[in-house]
N, CA, C and O atoms as a GROMACS GRO file, in nm:
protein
  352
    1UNK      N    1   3.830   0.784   2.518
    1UNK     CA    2   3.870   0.776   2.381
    1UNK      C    3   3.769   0.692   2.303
    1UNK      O    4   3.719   0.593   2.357
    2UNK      N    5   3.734   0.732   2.161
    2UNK     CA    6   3.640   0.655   2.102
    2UNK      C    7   3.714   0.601   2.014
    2UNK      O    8   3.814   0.645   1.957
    3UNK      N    9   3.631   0.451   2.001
    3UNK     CA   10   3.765   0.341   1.887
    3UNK      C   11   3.667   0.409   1.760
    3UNK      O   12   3.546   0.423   1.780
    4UNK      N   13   3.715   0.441   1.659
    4UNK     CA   14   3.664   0.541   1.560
    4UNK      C   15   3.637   0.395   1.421
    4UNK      O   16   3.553   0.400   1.330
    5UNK      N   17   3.761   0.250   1.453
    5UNK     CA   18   3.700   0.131   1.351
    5UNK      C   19   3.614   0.067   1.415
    5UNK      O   20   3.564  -0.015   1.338
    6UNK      N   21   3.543   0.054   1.571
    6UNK     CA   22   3.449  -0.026   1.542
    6UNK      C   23   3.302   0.062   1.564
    6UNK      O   24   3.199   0.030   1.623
    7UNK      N   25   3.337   0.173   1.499
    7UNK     CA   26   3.201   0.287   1.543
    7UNK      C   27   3.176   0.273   1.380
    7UNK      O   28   3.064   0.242   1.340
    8UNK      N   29   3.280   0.297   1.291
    8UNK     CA   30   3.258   0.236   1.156
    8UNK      C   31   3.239   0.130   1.112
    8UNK      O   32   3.235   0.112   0.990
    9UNK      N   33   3.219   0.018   1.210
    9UNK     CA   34   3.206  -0.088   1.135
    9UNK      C   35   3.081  -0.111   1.200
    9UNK      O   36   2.998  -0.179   1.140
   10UNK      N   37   3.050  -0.054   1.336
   10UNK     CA   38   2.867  -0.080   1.368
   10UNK      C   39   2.803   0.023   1.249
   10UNK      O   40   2.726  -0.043   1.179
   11UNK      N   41   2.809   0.140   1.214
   11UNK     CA   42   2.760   0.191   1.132
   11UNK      C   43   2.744   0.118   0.976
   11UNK      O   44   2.644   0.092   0.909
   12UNK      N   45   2.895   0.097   0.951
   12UNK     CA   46   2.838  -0.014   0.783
   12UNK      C   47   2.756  -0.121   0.810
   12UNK      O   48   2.693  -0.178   0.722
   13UNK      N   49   2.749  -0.160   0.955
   13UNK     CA   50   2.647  -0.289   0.942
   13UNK      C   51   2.493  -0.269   0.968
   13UNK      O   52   2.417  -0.366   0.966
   14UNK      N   53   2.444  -0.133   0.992
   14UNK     CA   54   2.351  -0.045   0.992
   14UNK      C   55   2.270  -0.006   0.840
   14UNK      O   56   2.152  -0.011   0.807
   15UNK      N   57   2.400   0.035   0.766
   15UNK     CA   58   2.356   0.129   0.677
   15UNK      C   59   2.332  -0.071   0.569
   15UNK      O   60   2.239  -0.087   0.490
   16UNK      N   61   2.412  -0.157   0.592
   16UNK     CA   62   2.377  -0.290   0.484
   16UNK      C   63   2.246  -0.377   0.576
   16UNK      O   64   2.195  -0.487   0.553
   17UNK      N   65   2.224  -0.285   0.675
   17UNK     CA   66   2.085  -0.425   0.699
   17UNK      C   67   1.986  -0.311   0.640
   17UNK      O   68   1.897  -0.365   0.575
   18UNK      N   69   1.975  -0.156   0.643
   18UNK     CA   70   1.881  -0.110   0.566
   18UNK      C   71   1.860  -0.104   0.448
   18UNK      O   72   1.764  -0.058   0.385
   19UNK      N   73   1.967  -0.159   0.413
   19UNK     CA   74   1.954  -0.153   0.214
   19UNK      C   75   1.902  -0.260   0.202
   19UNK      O   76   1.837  -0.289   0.101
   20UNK      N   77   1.921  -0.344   0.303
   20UNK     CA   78   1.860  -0.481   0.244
   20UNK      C   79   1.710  -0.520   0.237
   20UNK      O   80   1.656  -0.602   0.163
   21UNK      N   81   1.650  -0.432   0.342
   21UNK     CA   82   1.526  -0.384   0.358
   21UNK      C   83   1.459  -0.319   0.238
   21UNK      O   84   1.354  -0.363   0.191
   22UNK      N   85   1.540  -0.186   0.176
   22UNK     CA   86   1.499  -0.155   0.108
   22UNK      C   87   1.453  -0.171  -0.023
   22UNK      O   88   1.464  -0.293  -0.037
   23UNK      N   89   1.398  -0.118  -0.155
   23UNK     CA   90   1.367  -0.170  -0.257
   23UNK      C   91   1.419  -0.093  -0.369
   23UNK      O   92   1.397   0.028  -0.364
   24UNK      N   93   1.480  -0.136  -0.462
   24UNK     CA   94   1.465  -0.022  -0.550
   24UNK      C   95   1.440   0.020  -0.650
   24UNK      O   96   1.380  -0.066  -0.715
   25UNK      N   97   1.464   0.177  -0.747
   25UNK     CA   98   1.414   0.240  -0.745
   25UNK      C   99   1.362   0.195  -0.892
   25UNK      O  100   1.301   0.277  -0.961
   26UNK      N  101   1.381   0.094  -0.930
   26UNK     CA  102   1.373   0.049  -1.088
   26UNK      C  103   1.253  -0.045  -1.002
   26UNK      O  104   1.151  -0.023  -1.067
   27UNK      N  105   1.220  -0.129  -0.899
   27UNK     CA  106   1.126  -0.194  -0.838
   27UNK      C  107   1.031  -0.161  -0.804
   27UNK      O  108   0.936  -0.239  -0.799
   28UNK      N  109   1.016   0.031  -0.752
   28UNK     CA  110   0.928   0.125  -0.716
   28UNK      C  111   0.825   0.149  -0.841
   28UNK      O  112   0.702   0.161  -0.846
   29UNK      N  113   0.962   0.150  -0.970
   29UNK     CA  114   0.915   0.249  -1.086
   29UNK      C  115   0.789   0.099  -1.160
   29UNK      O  116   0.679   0.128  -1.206
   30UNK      N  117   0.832  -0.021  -1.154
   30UNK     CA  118   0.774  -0.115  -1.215
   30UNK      C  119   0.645  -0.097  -1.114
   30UNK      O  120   0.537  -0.058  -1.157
   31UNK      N  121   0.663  -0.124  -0.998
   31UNK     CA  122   0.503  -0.130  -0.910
   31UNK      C  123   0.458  -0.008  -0.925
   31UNK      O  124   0.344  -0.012  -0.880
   32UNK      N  125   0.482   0.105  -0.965
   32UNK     CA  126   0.372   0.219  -0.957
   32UNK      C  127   0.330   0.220  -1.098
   32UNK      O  128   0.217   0.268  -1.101
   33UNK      N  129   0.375   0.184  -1.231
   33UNK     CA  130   0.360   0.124  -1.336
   33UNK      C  131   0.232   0.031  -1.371
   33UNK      O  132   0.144   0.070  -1.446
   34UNK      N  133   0.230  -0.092  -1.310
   34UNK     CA  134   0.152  -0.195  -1.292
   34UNK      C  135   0.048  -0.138  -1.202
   34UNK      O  136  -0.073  -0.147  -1.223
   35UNK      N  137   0.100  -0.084  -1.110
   35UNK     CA  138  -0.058   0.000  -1.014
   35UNK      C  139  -0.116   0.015  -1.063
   35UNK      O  140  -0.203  -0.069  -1.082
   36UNK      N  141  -0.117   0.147  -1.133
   36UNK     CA  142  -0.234   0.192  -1.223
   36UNK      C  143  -0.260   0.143  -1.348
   36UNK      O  144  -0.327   0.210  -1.427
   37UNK      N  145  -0.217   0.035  -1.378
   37UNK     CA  146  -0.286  -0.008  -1.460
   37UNK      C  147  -0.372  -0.115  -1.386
   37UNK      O  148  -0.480  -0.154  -1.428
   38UNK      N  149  -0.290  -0.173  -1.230
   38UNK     CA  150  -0.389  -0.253  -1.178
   38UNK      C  151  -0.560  -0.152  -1.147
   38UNK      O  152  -0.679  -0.185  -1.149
   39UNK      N  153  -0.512  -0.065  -1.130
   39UNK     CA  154  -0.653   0.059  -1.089
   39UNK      C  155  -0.696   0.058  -1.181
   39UNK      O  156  -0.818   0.068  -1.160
   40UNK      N  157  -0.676   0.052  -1.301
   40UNK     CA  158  -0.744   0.099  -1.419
   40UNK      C  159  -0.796  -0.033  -1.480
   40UNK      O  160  -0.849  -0.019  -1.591
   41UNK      N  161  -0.792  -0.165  -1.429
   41UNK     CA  162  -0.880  -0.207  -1.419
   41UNK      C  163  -0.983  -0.298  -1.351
   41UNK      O  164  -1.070  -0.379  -1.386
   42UNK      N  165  -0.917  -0.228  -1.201
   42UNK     CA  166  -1.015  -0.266  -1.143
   42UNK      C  167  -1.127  -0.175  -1.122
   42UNK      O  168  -1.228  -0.209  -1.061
   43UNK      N  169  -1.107  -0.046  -1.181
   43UNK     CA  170  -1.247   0.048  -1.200
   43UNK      C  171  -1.300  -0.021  -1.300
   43UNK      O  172  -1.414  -0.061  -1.278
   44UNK      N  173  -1.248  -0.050  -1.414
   44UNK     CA  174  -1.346  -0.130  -1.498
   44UNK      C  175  -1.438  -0.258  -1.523
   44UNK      O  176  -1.519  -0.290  -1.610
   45UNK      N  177  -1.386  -0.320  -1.401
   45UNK     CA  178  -1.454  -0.487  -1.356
   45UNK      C  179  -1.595  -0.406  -1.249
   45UNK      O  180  -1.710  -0.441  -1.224
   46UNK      N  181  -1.530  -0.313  -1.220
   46UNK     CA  182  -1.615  -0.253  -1.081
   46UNK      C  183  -1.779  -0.200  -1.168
   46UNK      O  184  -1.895  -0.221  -1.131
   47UNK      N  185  -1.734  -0.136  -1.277
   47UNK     CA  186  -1.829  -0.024  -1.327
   47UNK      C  187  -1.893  -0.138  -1.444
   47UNK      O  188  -2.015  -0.132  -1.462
   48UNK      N  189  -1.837  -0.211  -1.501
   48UNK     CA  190  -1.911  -0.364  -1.581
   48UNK      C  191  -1.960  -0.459  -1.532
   48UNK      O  192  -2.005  -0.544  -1.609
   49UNK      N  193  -1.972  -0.483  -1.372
   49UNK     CA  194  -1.942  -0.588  -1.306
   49UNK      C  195  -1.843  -0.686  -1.315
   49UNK      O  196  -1.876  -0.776  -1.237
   50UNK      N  197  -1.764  -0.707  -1.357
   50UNK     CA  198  -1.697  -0.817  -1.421
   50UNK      C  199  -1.594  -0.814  -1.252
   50UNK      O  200  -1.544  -0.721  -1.188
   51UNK      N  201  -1.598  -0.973  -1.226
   51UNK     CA  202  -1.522  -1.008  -1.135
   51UNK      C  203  -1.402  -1.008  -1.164
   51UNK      O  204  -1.330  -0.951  -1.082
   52UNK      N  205  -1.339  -1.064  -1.280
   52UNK     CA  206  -1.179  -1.114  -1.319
   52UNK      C  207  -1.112  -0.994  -1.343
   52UNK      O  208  -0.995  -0.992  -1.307
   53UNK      N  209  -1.160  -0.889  -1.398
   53UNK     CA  210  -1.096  -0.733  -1.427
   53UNK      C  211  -1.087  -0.700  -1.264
   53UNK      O  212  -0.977  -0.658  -1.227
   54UNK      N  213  -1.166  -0.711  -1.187
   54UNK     CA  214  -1.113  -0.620  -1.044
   54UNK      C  215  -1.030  -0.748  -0.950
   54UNK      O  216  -0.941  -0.701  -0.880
   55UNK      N  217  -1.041  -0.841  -0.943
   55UNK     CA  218  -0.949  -0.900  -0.894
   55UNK      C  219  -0.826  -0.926  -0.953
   55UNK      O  220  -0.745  -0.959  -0.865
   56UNK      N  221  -0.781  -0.924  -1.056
   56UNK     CA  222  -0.636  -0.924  -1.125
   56UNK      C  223  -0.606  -0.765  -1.104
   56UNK      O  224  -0.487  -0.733  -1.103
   57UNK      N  225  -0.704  -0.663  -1.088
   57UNK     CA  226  -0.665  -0.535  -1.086
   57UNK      C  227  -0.622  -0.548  -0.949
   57UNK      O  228  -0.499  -0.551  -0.943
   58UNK      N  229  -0.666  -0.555  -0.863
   58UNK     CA  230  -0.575  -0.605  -0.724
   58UNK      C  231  -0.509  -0.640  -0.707
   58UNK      O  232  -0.423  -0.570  -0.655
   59UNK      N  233  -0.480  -0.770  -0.730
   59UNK     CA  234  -0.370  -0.838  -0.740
   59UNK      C  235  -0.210  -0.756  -0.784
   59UNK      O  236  -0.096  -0.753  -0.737
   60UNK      N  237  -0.291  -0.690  -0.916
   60UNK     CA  238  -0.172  -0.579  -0.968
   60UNK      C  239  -0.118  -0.459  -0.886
   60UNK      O  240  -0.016  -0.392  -0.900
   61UNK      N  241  -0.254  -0.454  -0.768
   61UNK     CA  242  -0.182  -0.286  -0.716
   61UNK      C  243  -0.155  -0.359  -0.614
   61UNK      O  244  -0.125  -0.275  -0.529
   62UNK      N  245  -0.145  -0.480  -0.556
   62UNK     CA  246  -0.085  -0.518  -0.415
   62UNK      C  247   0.071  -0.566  -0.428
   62UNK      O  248   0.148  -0.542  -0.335
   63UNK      N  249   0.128  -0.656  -0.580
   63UNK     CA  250   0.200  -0.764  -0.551
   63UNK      C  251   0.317  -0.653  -0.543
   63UNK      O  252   0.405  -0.699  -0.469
   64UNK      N  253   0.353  -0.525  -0.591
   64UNK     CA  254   0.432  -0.478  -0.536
   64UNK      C  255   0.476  -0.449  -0.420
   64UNK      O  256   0.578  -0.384  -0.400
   65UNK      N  257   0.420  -0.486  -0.353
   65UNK     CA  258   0.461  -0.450  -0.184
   65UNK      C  259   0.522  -0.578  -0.177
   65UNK      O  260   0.570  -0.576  -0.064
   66UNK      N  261   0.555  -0.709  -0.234
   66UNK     CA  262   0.579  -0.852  -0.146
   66UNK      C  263   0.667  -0.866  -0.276
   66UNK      O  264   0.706  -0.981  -0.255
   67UNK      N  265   0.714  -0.838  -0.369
   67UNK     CA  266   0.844  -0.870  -0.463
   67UNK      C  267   0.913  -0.730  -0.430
   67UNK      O  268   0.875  -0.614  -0.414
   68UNK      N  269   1.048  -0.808  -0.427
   68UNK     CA  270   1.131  -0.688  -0.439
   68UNK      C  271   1.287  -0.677  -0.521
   68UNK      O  272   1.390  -0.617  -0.493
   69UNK      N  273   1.240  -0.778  -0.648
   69UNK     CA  274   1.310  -0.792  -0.741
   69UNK      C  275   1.272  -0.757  -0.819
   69UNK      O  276   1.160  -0.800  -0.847
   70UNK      N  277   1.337  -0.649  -0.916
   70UNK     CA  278   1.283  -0.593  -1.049
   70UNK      C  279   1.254  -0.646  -1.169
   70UNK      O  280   1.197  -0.578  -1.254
   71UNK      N  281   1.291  -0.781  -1.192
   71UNK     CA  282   1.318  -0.860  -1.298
   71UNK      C  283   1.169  -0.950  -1.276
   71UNK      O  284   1.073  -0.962  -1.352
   72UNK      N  285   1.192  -1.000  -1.152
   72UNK     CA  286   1.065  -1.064  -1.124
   72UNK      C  287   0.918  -0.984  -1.077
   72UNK      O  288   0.808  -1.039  -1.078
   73UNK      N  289   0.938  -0.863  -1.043
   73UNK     CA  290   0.815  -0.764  -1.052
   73UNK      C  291   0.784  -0.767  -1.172
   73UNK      O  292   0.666  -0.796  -1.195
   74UNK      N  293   0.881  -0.737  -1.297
   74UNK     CA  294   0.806  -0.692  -1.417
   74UNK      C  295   0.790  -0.827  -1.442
   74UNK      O  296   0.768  -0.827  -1.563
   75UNK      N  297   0.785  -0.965  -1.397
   75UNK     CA  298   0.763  -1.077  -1.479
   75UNK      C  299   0.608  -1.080  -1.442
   75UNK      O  300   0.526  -1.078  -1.534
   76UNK      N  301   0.560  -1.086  -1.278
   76UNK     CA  302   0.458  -1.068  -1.252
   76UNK      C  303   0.373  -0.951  -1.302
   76UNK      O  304   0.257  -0.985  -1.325
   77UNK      N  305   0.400  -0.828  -1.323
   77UNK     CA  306   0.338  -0.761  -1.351
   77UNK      C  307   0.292  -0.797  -1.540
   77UNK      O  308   0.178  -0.773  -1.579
   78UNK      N  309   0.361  -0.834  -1.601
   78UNK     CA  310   0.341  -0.885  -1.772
   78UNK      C  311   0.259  -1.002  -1.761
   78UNK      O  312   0.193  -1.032  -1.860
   79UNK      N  313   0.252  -1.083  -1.641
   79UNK     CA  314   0.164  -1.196  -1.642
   79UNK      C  315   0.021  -1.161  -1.580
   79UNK      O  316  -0.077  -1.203  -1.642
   80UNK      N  317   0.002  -1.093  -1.472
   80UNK     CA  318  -0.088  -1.063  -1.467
   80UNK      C  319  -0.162  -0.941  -1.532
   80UNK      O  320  -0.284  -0.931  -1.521
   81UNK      N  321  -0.096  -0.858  -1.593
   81UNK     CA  322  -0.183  -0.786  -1.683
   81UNK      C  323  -0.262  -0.860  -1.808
   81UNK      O  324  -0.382  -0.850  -1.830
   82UNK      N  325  -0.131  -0.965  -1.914
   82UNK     CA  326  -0.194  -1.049  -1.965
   82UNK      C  327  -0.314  -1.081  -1.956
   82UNK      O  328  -0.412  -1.059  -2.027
   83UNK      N  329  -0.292  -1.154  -1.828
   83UNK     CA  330  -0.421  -1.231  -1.811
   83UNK      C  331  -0.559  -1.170  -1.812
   83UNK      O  332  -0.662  -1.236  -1.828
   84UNK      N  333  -0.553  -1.013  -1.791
   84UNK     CA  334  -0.690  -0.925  -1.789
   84UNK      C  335  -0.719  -0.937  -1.968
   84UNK      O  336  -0.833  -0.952  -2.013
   85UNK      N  337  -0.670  -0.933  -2.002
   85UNK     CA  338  -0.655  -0.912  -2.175
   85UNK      C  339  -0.712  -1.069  -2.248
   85UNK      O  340  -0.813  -1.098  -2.312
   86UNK      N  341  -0.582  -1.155  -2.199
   86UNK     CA  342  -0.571  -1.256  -2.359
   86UNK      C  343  -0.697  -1.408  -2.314
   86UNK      O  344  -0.796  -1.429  -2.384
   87UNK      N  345  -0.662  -1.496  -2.191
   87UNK     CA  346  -0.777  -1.556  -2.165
   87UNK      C  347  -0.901  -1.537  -2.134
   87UNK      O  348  -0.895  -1.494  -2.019
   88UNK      N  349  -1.024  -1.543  -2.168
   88UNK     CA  350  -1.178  -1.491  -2.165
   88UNK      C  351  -1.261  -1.602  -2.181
   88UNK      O  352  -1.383  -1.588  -2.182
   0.00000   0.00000   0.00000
């Protein structure tokens, strides 16, 4: 005989350690957002030479992989785009 509550309750504790893992989809949409604009300018530090345009452009297409809060992705992502722009 299979106990059918604790086959459901190993499964809910399955399906809440992968969500917790996961990211979402408002977190995806901000880092692929900021990507390309991180790409777009780190082709342009690349093709001017300019060091500070391709390393903040990095910075921009990596930090999505290591936040996985949406509030605080787009905080990072508004600060470091900034910074390609307003200090010089």
């Amino acid at each position: 005989m299979v106990d059918h509550a604790a086959h459901v309750t190993r499964c809910a504790g399955v399906v809440a350690s992968v969500r917790s893992l996961c990211m979402s989809m408002g977190t995806i949409l901000v880092a692929v957002v900021f990507s390309l604009a991180g790409f777009a300018a780190f082709r342009y530090g690349k093709k001017n030479s300019e060091v500070r345009p391709m390393l903040l452009g990095a910075a921009l297409m990596v930090y999505g992989y290591f936040v996985s809060n949406v509030w605080l992705s787009l905080l990072v992502g508004c600060v470091l785009t900034a910074l390609i722009f307003f200090p010089r």
